[in-house]
N, C-alpha and C positions, 0 to 999 in steps of 0.2 A: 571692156572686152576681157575676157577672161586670160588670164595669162599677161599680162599687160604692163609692165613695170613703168610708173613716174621717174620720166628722164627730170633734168635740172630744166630744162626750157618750158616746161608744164609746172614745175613747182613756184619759178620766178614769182619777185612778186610785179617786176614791171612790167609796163604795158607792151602789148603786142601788135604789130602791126600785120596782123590775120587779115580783119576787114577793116573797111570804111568807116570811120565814124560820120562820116554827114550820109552816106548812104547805102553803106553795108556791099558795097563792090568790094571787086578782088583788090590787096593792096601789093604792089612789086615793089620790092627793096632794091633801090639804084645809090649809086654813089651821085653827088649832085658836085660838079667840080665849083660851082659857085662859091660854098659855104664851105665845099674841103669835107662834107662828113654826107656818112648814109643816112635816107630818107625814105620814107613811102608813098608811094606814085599810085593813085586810084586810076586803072581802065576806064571805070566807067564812067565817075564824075571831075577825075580829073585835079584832087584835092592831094595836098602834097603836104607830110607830116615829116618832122625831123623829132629830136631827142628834149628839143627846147620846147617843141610844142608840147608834147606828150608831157612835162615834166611840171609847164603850167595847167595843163588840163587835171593832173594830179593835185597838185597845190589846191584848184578851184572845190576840187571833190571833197578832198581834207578841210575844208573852209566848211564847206555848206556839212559833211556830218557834226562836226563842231558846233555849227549852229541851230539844229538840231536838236542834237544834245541839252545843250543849253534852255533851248527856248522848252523842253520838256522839264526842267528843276526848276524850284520854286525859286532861286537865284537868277535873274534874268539879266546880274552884271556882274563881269568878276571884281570890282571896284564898289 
């Protein structure tokens, strides 16, 4: 949109809990007094995300471009 300045919550590089990753519903940030921290609560399907999950889902991501990578250079071990 024209006129539009990038706050720091658009720049982040961490993940957001906008939507759903299993089903692209709305996701509502609640405090979960269980585990003591904030989390994402799906409306629709009901999938519940905290800072742990998101952080291996990241891990998983960085994993699989890695290999990737990899499996595209004539080098297919680093040993």
């Amino acid at each position: 949109m024209k006129g539009t300045v990038p706050t720091k919550a658009s720049q982040s590089k961490t993940p957001t809990l906008d939507c759903c990753h299993r089903c692209g519903g709305f996701m509502v940030v609640e405090f979960s007094a269980d585990i003591g921290m904030v989390e994402g609560h799906c409306v629709t399907c009901g999938e519940r995300v905290d800072q742990v999950i998101l952080s291996h889902r990241e891990r998983r991501k960085a994993r699989q471009v890695a290999k990737q990578a990899l499996a595209g250079s004539d080098h297919s071990r680093l040993n």
